[in-house]
N, CA and C of each residue as an Amber inpcrd file, in Angstrom:
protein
   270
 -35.2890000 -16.8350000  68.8250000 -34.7090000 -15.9260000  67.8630000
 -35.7950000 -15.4690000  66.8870000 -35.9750000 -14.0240000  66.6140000
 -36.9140000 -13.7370000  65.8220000 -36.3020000 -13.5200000  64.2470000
 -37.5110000 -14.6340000  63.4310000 -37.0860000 -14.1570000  62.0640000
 -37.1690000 -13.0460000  61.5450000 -36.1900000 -12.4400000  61.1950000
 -35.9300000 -10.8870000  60.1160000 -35.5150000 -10.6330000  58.9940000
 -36.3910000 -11.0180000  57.7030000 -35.4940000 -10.9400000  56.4690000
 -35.0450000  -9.1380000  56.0850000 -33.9060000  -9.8300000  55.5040000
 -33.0620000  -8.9060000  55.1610000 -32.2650000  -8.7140000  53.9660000
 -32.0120000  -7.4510000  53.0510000 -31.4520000  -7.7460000  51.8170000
 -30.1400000  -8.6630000  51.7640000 -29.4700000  -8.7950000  52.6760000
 -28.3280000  -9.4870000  52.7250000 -28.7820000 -11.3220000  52.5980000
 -29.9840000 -11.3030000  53.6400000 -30.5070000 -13.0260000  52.9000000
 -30.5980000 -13.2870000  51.7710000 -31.4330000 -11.8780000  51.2460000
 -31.6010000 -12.0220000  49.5720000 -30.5510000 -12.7360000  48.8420000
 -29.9250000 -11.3730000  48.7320000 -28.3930000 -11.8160000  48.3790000
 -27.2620000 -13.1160000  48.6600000 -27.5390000 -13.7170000  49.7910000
 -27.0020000 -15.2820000  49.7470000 -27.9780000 -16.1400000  49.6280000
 -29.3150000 -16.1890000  48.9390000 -30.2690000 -17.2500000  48.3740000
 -29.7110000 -16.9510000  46.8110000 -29.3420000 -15.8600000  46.5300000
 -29.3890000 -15.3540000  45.4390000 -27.7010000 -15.9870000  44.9950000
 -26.8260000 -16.2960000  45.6210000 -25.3690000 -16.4910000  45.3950000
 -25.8240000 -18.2630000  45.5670000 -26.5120000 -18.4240000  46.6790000
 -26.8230000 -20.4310000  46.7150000 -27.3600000 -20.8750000  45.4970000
 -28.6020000 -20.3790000  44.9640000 -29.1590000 -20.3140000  43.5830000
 -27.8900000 -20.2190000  42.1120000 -27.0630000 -19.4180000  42.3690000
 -26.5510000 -19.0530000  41.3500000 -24.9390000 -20.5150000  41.0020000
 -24.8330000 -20.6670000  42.1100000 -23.8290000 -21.6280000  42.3180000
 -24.9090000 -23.0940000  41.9040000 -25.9860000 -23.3660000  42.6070000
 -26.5330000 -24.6410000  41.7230000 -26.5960000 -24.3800000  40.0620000
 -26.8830000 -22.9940000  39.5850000 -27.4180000 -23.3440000  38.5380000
 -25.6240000 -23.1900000  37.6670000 -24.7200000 -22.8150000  38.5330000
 -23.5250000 -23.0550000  37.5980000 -23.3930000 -24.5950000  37.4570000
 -23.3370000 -25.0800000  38.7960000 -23.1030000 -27.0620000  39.1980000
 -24.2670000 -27.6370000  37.7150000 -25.0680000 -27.1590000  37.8970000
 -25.8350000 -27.9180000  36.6630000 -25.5220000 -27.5870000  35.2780000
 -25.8450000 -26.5400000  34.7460000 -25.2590000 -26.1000000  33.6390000
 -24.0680000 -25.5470000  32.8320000 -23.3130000 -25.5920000  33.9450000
 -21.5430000 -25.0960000  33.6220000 -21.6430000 -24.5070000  33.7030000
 -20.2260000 -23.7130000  33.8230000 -19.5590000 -22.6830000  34.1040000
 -19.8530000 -21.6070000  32.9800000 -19.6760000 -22.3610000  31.6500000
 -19.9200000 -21.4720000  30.0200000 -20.9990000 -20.7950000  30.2330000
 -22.1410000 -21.4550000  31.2630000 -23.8580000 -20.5550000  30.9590000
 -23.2590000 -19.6500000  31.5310000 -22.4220000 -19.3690000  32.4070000
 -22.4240000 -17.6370000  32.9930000 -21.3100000 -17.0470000  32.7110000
 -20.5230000 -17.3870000  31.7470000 -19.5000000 -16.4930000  31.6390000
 -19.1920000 -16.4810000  29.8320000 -20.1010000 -17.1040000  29.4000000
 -20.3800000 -16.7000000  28.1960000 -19.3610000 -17.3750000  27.6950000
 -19.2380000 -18.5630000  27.8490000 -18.1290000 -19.9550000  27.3930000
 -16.7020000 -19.8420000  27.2130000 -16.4580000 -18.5980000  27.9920000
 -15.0230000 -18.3270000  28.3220000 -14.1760000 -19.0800000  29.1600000
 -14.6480000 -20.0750000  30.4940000 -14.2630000 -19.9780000  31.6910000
 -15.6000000 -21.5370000  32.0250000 -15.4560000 -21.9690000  30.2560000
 -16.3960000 -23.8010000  30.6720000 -15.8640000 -24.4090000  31.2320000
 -14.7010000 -25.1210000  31.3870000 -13.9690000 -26.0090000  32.0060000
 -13.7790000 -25.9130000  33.6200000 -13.9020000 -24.7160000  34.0020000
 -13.8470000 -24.5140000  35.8080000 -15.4930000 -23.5510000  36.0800000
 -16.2180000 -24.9740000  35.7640000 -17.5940000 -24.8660000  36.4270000
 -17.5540000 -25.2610000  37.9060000 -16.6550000 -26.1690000  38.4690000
 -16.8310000 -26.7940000  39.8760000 -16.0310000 -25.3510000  40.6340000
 -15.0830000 -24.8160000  40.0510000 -14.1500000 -23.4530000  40.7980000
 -15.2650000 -22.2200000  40.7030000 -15.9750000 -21.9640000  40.1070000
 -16.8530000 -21.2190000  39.7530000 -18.0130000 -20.9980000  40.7470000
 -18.8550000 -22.4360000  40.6890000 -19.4260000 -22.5900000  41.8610000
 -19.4860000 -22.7310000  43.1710000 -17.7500000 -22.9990000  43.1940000
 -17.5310000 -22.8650000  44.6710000 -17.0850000 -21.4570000  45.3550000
 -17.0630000 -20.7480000  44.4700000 -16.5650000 -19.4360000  44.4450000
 -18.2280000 -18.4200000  45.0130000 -18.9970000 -19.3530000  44.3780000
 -19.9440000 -18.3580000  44.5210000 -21.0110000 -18.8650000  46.0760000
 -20.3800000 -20.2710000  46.1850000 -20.9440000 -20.6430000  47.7600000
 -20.3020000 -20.0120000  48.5340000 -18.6850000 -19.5170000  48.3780000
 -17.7310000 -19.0230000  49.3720000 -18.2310000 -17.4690000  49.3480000
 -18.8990000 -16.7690000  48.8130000 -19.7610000 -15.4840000  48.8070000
 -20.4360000 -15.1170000  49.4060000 -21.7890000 -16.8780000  49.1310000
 -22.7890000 -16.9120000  49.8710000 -22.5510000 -16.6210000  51.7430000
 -21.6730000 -17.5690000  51.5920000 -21.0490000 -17.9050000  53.6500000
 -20.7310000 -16.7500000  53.8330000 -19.8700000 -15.7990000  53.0500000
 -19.4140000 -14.3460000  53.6790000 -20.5050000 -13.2560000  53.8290000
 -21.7190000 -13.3300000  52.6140000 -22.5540000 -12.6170000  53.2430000
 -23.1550000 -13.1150000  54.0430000 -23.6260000 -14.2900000  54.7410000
 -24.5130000 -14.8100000  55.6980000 -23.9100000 -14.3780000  57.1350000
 -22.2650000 -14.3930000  56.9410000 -21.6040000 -14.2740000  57.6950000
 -22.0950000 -12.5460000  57.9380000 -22.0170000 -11.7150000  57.0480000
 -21.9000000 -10.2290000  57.2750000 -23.2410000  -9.9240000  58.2710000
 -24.0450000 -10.5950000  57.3550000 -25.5650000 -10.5900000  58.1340000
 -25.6300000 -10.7590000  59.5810000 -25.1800000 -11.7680000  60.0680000
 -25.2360000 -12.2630000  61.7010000 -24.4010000 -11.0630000  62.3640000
 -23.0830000 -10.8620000  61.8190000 -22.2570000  -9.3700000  62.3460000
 -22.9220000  -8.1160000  62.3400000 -23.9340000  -7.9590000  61.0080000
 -24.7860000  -6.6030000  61.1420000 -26.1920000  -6.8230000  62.3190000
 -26.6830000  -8.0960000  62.4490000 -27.9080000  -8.1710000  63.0920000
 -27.2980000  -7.6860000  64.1340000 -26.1470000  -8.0450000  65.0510000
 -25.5730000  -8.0630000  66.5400000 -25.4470000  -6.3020000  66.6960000
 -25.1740000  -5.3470000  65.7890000 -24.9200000  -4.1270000  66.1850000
 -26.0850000  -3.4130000  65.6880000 -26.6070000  -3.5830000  64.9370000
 -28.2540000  -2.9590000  64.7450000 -29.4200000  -3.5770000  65.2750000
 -29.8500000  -3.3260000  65.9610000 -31.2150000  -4.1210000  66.9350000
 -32.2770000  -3.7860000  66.0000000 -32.9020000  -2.6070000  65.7330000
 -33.8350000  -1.7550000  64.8550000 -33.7290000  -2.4590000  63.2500000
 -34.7050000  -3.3290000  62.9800000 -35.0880000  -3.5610000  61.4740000
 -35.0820000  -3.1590000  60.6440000 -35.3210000  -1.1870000  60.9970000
 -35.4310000  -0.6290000  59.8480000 -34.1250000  -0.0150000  59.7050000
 -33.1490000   0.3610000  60.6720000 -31.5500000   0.4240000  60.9110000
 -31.3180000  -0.8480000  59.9160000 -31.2250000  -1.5880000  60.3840000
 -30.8630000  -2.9090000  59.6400000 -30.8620000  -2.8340000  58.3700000
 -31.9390000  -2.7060000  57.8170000 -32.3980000  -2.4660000  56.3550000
 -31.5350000  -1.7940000  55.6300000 -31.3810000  -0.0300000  56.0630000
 -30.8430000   1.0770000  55.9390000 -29.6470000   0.2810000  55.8430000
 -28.5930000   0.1320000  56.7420000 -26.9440000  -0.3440000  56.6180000
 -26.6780000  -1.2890000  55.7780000 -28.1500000  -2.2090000  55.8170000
 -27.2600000  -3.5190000  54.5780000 -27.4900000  -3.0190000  53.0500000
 -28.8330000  -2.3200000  52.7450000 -28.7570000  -1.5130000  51.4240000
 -27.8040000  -0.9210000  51.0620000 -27.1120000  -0.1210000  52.2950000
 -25.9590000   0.7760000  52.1320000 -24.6410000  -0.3180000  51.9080000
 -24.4750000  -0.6910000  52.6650000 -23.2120000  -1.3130000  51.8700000
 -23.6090000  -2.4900000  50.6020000 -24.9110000  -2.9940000  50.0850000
 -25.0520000  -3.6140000  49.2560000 -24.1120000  -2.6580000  47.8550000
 -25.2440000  -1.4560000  48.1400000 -25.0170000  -0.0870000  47.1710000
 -23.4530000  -0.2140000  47.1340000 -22.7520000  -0.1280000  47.9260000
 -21.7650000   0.4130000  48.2690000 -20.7360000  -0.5260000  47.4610000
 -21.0220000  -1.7650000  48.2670000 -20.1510000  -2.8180000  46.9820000
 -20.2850000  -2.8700000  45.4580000 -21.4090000  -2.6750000  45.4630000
 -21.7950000  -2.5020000  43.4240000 -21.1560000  -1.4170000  43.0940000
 -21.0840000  -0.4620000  43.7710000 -20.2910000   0.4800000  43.0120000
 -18.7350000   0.7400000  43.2230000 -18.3580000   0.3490000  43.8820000
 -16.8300000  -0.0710000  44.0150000 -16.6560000  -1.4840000  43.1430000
 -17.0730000  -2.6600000  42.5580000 -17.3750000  -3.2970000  41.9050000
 -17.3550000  -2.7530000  40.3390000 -18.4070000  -1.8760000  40.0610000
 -18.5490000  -1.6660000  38.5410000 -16.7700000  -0.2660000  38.6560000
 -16.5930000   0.4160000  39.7460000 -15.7940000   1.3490000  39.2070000
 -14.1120000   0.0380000  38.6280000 -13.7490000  -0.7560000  39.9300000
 -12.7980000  -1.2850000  39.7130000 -12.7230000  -2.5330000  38.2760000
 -14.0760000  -2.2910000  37.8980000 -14.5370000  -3.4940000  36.8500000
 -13.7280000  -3.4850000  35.5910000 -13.1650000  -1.8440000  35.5240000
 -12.9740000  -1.2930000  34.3850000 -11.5760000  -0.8500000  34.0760000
């Protein structure tokens, strides 16, 4: 199997990272001490993220062969979620 990083790895090192540093420092460091008490729901929330993008990743590698295809589709729906994200935010 050839290694291919991809923004979508990014993005679940980036959700694994974010879930240790809730497990260590609570829940309050990231939500601005609204939401201290469900640091363990918090972090598991953000491992259950991680698995769905890792998951998306293996589903996008199988229909895009081309790296730079690859690239292109996962930017695009990265994009794509942030902004359906910030519109429904509000």
């Amino acid at each position: 199997m050839k290694l291919r990083l991809t923004p979508l790895n990014f993005c679940t090192a980036f959700f694994i990272l974010l879930a240790g540093y809730v497990f260590i420092y609570g829940g309050g460091s990231v939500t601005g001490g609204v939401y201290a008490h469900f640091t363990n729901t918090i972090a598991l929330i953000f491992l259950l993220f991680a698995f769905v993008v890792s998951f998306l990743d293996i589903i996008f590698r199988n229909f895009f062969s081309e790296t730079k295809k690859l690239w292109i589709v996962e930017l695009s729906f990265i994009t794509l979620t942030t902004i359906l994200f910030l519109i429904l935010k509000k």
